[in-house]
N, C-alpha and C positions, 0 to 999 in steps of 0.2 A: 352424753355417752350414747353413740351411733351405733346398734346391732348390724356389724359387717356381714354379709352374703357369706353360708357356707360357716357362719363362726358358731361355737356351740350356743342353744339356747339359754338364756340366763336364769338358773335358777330362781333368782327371787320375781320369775313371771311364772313362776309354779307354786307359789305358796299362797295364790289365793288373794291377791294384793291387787286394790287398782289404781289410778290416783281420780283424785277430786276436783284436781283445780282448786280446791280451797287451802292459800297458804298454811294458814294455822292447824287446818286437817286436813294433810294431802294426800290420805291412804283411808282405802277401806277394805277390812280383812273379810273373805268367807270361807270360813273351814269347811273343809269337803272329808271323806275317809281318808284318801291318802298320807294327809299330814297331823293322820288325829291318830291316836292309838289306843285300843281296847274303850274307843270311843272320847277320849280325850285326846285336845288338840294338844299338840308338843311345842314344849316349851321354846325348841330351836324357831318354829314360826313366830311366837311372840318377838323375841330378839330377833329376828328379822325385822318386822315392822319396827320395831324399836329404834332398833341401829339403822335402819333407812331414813326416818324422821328425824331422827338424830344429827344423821349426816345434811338433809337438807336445810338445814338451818346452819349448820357450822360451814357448810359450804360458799353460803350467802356472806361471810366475812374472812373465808380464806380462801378467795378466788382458785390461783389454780394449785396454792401448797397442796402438797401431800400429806392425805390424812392417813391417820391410825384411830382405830380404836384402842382405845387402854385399857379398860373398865366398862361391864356393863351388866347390868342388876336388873334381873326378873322377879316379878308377884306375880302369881296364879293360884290364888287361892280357890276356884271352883273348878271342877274337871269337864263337867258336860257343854261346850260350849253353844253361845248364841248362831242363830242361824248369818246373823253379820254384826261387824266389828266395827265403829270407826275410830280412826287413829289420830289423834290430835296433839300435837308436840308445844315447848316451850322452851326457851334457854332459859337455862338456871344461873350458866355464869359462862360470860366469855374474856379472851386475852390475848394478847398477841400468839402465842403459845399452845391454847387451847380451850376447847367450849363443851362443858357442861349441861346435856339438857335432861327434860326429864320430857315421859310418854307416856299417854293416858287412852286405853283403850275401852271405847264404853259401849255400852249394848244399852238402846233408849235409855241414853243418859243417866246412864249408872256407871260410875268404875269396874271394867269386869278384871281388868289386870294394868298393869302400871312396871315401871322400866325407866332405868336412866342409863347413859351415857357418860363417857369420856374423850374425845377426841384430842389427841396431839395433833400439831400441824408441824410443816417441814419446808424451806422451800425449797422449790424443786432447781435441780441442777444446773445450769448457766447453759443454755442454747437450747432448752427445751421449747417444743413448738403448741404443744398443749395448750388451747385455748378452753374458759371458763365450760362455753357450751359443749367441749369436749366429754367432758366430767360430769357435768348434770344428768341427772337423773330424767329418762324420757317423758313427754308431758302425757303422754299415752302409752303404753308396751301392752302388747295380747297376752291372751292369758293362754300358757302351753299345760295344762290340768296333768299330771300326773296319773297314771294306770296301774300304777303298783306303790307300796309303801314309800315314803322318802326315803329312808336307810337304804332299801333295796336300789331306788335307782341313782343314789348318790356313792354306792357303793362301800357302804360299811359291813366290814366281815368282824366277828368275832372270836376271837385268837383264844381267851379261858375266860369262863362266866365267872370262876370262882377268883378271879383277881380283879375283873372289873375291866379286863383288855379288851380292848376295840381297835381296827386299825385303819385305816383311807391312804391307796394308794394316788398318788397327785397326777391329774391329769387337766387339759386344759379345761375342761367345764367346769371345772371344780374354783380354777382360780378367778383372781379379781382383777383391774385394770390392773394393777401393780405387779402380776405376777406370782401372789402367795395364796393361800388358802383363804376361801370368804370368809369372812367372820362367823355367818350364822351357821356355817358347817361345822367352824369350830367349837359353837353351840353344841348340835347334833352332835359330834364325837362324844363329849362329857355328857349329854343325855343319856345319848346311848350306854356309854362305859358305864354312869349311876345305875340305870334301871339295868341295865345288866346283873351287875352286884348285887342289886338289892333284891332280886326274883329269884336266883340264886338261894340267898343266904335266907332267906325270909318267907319263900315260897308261892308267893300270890302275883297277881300283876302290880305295878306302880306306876306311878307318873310321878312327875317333877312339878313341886310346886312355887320352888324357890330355886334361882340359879344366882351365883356372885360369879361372873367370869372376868379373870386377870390375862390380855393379853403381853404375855412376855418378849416372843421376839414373834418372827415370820416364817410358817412354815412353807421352803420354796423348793424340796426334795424328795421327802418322800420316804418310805410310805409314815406316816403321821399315826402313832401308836399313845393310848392310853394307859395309866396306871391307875388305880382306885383305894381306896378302902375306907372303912367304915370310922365314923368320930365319936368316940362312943359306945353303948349299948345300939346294936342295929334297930332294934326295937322303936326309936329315936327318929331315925330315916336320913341322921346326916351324914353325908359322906363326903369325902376329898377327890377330885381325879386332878391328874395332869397329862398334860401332852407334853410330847415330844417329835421331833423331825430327826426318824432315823438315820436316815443318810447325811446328816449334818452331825453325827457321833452324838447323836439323842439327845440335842440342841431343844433347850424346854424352850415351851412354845406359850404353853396357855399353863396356866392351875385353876380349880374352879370349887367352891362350896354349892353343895347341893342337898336339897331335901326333898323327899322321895314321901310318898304317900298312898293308902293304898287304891286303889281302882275299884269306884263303888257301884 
């Protein structure tokens, strides 16, 4: 995957990420303010590292198919995070079809959060020219730090706090080699849309300490709108959101379970 002159910067060179060189751990995370909130780091950066380790391991046996995420499970059980992360991955199950892995992020060798994956794989259309090193992930990419929140420059606006709506207009920085919305953005949406809700309805800050995210279809239109609401006594912290791709006649995109915690 070759950053073309003039093409937008790629977000996941802003979330703190380097790589290692080392197969087994080929990512090291450092949270900075921009991708932390009320001093915890967000959950959408976890599922980043996640879904990138993820991907490069499913990579390694689906040459140049077309992946998908399908499924992908966050723990964050402590908010203040370590000053670095490293990310070290494993397949859990692979098949022609697809490859299950799990991700272990540890702070001197402790679990500080954990995440799995789901990848489908597809092959790609009969005269494509895409070759393997196409697709790979660079062995080096600079790190472009962020100067304002990530919502802010990823561009989420919030439409009604008391439904949990979020919304992300689609533009090219935003997409992936495929054309639709990153994954880890689609993270960020249902973040946002949860802690939205839940500050709202419950008064205090929050953070995400568990995320289940189901990708349904691809959002390739625009603008990408949230719904929300609470499972339960709010009191609880669980809540439901979905996406949807308005300009596709609000074509569901993602659903996701989340728990919400409060900011200590």
């Amino acid at each position: 995957m070759t950053f073309r002159p003039g093409a937008p910067v790629p977000f996941y060179t802003r979330y703190g990420l380097a790589r290692t060189g080392d197969r087994d751990a080929p990512l090291t995370l450092a949270p900075y303010p921009p991708i932390c909130r009320h001093g915890a780091l967000r959950a959408t950066i976890v599922a980043a590292a996640v879904d990138i380790v993820g991907s490069l391991f499913t990579r390694e046996a689906a040459g140049t198919d077309v992946l998908f995420t399908t499924d992908l499970s966050v723990r964050m059980p402590q908010a203040e995070p370590p000053p670095s992360l490293l990310v070290r991955g494993r397949v859990l199950r692979s098949g022609r079809t697809g490859t299950t892995t799990g991700v272990e992020l540890l702070a001197e060798d402790a679990v500080w959060a954990y995440g799995e994956t789901t990848f489908a794989r597809r092959p790609r259309a009969p005269g494509s020219t895409l070759t393997a090193a196409d697709l790979a992930l660079p062995r080096e990419f600079g790190w472009h730090p962020l100067e304002r929140p990530l919502e802010q420059e990823v561009g989420v606006e919030v439409r009604s706090p008391a439904q949990g709506e979020v919304e992300l207009a689609l533009r090219p920085g935003v997409l992936n080699t495929e054309g639709t919305l990153q994954g880890a953005l689609v993270a960020l949406l249902v973040e946002r849309a949860a802690e939205t809700l839940a500050e709202h309805v419950l008064g205090a800050p929050q953070r995400i300490a568990e995320l289940d995210l189901r990708y349904l279809g691809t959002a390739k239109v625009g603008p990408v709108r949230s719904r929300s609401q609470f499972v339960g006594d709010p009191a609880l912290g669980m809540i439901r959101a979905e996406l949807c791709d308005a300009g596709r006649d609000e074509r569901p995109t993602a659903t996701a379970l989340l728990r919400v915690l409060p900011v200590r």
